[in-house]
C-alpha positions as CSV (number, residue, x, y, z in Angstrom):
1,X,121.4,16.9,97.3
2,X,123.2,16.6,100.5
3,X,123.0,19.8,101.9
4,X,120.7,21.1,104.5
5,X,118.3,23.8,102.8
6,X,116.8,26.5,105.6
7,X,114.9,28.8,104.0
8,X,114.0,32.5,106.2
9,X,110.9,34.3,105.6
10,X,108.8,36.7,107.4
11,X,106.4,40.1,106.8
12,X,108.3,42.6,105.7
13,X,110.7,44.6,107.7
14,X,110.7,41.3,110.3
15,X,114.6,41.2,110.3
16,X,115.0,38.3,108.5
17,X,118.0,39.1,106.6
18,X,119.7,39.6,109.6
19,X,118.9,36.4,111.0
20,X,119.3,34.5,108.2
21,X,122.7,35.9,107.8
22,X,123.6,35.3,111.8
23,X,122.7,31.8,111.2
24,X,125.0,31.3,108.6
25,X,127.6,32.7,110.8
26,X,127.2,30.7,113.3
27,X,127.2,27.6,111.2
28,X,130.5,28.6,109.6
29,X,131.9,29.6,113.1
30,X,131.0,25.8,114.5
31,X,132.9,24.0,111.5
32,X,129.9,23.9,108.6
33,X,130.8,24.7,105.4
34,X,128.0,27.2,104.9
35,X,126.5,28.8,101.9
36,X,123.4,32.1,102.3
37,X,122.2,33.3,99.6
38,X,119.6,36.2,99.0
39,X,116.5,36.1,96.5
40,X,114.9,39.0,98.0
41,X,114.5,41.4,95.2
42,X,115.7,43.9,97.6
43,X,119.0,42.6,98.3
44,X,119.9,43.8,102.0
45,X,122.5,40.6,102.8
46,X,125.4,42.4,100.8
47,X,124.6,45.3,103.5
48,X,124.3,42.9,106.3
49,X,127.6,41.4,106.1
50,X,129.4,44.9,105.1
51,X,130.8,43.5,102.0
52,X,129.5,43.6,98.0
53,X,127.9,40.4,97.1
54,X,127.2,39.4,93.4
55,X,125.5,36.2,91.6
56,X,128.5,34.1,92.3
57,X,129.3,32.9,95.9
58,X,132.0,35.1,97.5
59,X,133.8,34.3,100.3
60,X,132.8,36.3,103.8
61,X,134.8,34.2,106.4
62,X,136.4,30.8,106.5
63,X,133.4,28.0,105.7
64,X,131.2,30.9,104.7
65,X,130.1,32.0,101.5
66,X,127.5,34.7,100.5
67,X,125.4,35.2,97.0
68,X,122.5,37.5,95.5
69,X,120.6,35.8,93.0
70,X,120.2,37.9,90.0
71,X,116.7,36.7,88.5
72,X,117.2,38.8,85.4
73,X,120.5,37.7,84.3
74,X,118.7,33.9,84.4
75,X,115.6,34.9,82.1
76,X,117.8,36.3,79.9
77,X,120.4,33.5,79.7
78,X,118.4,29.8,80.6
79,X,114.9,31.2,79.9
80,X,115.9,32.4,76.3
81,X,116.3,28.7,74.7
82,X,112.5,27.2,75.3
83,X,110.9,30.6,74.8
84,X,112.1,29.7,71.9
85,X,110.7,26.9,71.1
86,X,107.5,27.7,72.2
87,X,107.4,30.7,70.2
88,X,107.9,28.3,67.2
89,X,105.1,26.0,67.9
90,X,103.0,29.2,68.4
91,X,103.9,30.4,65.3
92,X,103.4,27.2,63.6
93,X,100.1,27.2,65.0
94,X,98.9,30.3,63.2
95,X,99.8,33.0,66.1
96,X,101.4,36.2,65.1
97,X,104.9,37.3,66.2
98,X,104.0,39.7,68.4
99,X,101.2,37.0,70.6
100,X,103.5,34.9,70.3
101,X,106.0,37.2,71.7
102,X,103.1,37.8,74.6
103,X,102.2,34.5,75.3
104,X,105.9,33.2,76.1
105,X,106.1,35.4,78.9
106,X,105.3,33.2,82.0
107,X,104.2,34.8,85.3
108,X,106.6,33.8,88.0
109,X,109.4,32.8,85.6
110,X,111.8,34.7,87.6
111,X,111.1,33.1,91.1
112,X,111.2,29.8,89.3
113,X,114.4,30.5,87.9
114,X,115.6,32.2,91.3
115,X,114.8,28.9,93.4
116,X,116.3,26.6,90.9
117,X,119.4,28.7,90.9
118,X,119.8,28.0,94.3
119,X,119.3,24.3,93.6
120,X,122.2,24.3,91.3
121,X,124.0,26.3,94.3
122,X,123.2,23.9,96.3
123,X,123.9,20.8,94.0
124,X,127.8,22.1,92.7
125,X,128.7,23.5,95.7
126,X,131.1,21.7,99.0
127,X,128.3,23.1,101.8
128,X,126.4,21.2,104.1
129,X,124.0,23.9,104.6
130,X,122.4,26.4,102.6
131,X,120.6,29.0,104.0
132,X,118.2,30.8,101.7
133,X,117.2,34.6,102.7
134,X,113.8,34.2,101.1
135,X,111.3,37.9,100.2
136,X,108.5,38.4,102.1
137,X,106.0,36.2,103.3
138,X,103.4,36.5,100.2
139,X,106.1,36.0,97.7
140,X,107.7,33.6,99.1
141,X,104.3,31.6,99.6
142,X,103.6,32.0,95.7
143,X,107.8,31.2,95.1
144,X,107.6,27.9,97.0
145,X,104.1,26.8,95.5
146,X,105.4,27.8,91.7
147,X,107.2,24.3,91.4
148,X,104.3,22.1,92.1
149,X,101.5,24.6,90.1
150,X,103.3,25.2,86.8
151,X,104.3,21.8,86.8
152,X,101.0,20.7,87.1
153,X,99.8,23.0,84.4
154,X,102.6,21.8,82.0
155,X,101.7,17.8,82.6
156,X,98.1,18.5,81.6
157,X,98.8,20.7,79.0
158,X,101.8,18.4,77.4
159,X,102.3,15.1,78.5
160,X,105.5,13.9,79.9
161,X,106.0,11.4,77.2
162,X,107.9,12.2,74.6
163,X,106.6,10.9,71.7
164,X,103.3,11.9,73.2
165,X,104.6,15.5,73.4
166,X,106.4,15.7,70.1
167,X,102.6,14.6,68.4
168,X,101.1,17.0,70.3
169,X,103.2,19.6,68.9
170,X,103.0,18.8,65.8
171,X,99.4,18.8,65.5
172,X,99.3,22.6,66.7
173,X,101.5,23.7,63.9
174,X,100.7,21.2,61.5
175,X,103.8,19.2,59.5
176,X,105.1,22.6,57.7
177,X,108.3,22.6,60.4
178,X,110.9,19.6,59.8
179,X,110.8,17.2,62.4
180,X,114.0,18.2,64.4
181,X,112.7,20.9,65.5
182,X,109.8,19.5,67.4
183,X,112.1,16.9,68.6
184,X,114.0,20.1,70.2
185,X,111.2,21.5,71.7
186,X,110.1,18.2,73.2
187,X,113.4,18.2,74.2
188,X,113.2,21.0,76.1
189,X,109.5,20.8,77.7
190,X,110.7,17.6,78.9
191,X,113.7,19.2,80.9
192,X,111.3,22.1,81.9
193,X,109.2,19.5,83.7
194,X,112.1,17.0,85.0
195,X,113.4,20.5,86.8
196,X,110.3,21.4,88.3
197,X,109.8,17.9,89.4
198,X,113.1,18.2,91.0
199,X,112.2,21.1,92.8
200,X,109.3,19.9,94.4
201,X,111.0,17.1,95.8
202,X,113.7,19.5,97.3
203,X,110.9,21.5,98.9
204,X,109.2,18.6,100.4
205,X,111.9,16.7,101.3
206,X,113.3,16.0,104.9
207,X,116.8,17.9,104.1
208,X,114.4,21.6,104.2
209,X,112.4,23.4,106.2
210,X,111.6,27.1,106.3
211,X,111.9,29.6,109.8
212,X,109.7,31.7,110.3
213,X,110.4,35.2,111.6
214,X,107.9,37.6,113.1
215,X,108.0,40.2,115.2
216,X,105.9,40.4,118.2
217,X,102.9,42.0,117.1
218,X,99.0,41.1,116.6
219,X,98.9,41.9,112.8
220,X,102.7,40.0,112.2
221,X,101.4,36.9,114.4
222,X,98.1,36.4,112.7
223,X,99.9,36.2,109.0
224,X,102.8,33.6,110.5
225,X,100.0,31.2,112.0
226,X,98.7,31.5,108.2
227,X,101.6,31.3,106.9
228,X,102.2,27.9,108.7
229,X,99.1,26.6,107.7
230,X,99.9,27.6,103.7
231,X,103.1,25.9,103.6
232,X,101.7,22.5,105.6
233,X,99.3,22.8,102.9
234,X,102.1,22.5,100.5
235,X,104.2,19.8,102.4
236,X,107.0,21.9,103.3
237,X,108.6,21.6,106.8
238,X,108.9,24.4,109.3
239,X,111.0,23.5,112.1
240,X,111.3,26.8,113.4
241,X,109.8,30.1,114.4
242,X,112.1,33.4,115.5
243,X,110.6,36.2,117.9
244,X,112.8,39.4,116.4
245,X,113.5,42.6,118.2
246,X,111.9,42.1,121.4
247,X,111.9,45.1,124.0
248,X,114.7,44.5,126.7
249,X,113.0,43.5,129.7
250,X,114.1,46.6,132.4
251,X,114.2,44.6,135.8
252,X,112.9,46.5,138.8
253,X,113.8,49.9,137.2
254,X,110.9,52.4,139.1
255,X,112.0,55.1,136.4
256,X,108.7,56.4,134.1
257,X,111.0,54.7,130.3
258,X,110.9,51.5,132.4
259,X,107.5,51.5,132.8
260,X,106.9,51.8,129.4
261,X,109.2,49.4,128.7
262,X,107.9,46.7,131.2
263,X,103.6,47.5,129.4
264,X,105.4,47.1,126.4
265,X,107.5,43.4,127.2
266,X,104.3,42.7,128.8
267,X,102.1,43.4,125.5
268,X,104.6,41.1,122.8
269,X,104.9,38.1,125.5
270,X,101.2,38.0,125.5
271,X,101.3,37.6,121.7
272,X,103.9,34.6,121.8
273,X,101.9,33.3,124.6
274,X,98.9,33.3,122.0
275,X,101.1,31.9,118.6
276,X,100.1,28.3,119.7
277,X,103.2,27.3,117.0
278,X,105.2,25.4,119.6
279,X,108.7,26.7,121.3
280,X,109.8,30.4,119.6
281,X,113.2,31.8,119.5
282,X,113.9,35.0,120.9
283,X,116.1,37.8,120.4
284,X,115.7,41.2,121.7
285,X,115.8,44.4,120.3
286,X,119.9,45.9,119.8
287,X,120.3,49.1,120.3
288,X,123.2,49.4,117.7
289,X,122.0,47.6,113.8
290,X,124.0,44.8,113.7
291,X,125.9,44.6,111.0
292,X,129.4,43.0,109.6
293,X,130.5,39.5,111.4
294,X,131.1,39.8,114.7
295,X,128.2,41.9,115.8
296,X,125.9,39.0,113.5
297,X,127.7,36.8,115.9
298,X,126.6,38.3,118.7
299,X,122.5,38.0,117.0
300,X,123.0,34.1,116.7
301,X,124.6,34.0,120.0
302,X,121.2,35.3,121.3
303,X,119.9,33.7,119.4
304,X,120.6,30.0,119.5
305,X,122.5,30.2,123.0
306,X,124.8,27.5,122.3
307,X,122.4,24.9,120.9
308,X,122.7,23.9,117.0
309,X,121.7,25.9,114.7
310,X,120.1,23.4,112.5
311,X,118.5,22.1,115.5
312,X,114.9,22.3,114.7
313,X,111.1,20.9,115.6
314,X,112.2,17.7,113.4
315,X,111.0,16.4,110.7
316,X,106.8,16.8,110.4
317,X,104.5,14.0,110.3
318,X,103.0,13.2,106.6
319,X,100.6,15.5,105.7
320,X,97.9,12.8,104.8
321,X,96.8,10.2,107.3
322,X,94.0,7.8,106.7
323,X,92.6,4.9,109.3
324,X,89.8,3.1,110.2
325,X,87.5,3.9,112.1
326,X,84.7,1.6,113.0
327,X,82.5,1.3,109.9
328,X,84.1,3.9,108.2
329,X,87.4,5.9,107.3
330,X,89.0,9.0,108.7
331,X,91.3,10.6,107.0
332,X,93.3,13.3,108.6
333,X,95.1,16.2,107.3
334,X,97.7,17.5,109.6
335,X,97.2,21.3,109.1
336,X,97.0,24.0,112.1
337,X,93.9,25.5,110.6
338,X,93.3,27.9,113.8
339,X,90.9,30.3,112.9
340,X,91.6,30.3,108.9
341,X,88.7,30.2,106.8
342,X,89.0,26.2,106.1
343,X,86.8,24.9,102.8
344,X,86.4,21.2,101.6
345,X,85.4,19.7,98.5
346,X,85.2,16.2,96.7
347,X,86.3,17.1,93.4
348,X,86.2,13.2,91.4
349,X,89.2,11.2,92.8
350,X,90.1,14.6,94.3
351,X,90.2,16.3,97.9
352,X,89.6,19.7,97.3
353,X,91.3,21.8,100.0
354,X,91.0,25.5,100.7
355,X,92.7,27.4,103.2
356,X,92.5,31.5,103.3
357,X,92.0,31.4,99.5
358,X,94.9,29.2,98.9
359,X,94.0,25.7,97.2
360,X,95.1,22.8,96.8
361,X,94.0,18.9,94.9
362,X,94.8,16.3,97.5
363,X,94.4,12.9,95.6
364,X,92.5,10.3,97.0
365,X,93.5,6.7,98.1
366,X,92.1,4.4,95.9
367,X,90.3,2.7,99.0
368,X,88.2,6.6,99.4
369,X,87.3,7.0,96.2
370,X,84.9,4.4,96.4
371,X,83.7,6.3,99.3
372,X,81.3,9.0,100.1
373,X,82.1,11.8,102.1
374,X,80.0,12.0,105.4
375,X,81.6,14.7,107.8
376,X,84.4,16.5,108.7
377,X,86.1,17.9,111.8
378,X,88.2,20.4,113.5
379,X,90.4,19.7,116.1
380,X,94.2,20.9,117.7
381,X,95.7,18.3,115.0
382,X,94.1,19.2,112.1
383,X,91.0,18.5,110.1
384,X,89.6,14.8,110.1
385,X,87.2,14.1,107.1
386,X,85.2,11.3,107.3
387,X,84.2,8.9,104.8
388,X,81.6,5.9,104.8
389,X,82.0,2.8,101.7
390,X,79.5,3.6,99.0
391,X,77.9,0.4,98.5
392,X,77.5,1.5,94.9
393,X,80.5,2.2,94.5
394,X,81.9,-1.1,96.0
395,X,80.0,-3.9,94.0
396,X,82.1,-2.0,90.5
């Protein structure tokens, strides 16, 4: 895929809709062919530009394009075929209609099928940037880490190779089905987990990264720190964070509203001063809702003041770093922890990693699994855990 992928999240009621769709503006308006699209479930961009949007790109201005994905119309159309064929092997396998039924409902199907509509979008499409107005911080969290975890349930629960798979499926409903039909539904696994695959490479690649937008508030900062944290954990970029609705700063007004308004400036700067997430964007509060082209014009133009709008922090530096150190190994994991609630765990061959409730299985290099685990540190980088050769371990 050669298109740049930003995705916009935020807490609810941030703006990011708004900003996501002043972005694409402002890339159409400096000569990008620019596609935004909206997986919110609410669907607000139609009402940010002024015009109806549908599943299909429509055009808003010259080199812009706008789209709301419709996650029902895919389960019903691409989700229909391997439900399926798994309801087959389930019924092969002795599992009523009805269970079966039940069980072929997967949780997060939708968001999967959201994201990789906007894959294909991205794919088919002439843009060199595709800006992705994302739902709210928690769901868009549990949308970005779908690819990797249902993948990873599917791989140990049916092999990627074929004739491993087709075997596999055989034995649960025994040899009463002829044997094109578990060809089929090998088939169709098998492009289930090539897509996914796909998708977590497009997360994780260079060409993405995800803004964040927050507005300047205690409660809004604390969940975009961890929010920055969760998505490290995932290897996925963010090269940007956005400071929305900001009061005006009033001057050397000596009126009583100024006042307020100067305690008030005074109170959200002291929470950007505290983000510790590098340089923020700012734009301040309107006092008309911006809405239709040229007043979302006027938002990036505060925005971005003339720099690029893809300009961002750059690309981040790999999430797993391992040297030597002395007589033993340190191996780093480049996560802003801050003041999360950070858990480590040797797991086998595994680095068990849990941050605010949110895990993940970092493998090993081969050289650490011969290793034991002797300490671990926190620092302004990230956490550093130790490791010491096992002499055990080494004479194998």
């Amino acid at each position: 895929m050669s298109a740049r992928l930003l995705l916009f999240t935020g807490k609810g009621g941030v703006g990011k809709t708004t900003l996501a769709a002043a972005t694409s503006a402002a890339l159409a308006a400096g000569g990008r062919k620019a596609l935004v699209v909206s997986t919110d479930p609410a669907h607000s961009l139609g009402d940010a530009f002024g015009v109806p949007l549908g599943s299909a790109p429509t055009e808003v201005d010259a080199g812009l394009h706008a789209a709301q994905v419709d996650p029902r119309a895919l389960v019903d159309g691409a989700w229909r075929e391997l439900r399926g064929h798994l309801r087959t092997v389930l019924a092969g396998a002795g599992v009523d209609e009805l269970a079966a039924e039940e069980l072929t409902v997967l949780p997060g199907v939708e968001e999967l099928l959201a994201l990789a509509e906007v894959q294909r979008l991205a794919r088919t499409g002439p843009w060199d940037v595709v800006v992705v107005d994302c739902g709210p911080t928690a769901e868009t969290l549990r949308l970005l880490a779908l690819p990797e975890a249902v993948g990873s349930y599917l791989e140990r629960l049916f092999p990627t190779h074929r004739r491993v798979v087709r075997g596999l499926l055989a034995g649960l409903a025994g040899t009463r089905a002829p044997a094109e039909r578990w060809d089929a539904t090998a088939d169709a696994l098998g492009r289930l987990a090539e897509g996914l695959e796909q998708l977590r490479a497009l997360l994780t690649s260079d060409a993405t990264a995800v803004r964040l937008v927050l507005t300047p508030e205690r409660v809004v900062a604390a969940e975009t720190r961890r929010t920055v944290t969760a998505l490290a954990l995932q290897g996925i970029r963010v090269d940007g964070v956005i400071a929305n609705r900001l009061v005006p700063h009033p001057g050397d007004d000596p009126g009583p509203a100024a006042a307020w308004l100067r305690t008030r400036r005074a109170e959200q700067d002291a929470v950007l001063a505290s983000l510790d997430l590098g340089a923020v964007r700012a734009v301040e509060h309107r006092a008309g809702e911006p809405v239709g082209l040229a007043a979302l014009l006027e938002v990036a133009d505060a925005l971005y003041a003339g720099a690029d709008p893809l300009d961002g922090a750059g690309p981040a530096g790999p999430l797993v770093d391992v040297a030597r150190v002395g007589d033993e190994y340190e191996l780093r994991l480049a996560l802003p922890v801050g003041d999360a609630d950070l858990r480590l765990a040797r797991v086998g061959d595994d680095l068990a990693v849990t941050v605010d409730g949110r895990r993940k299985l970092i493998a090993l290099p081969s050289l650490l699994r011969r290793c034991l685990v002797v300490g671990a540190e926190l620092d302004d980088d990230g956490v550093a855990v130790r490791f010491r050769p096992d002499p055990d371990l080494w004479m194998r």
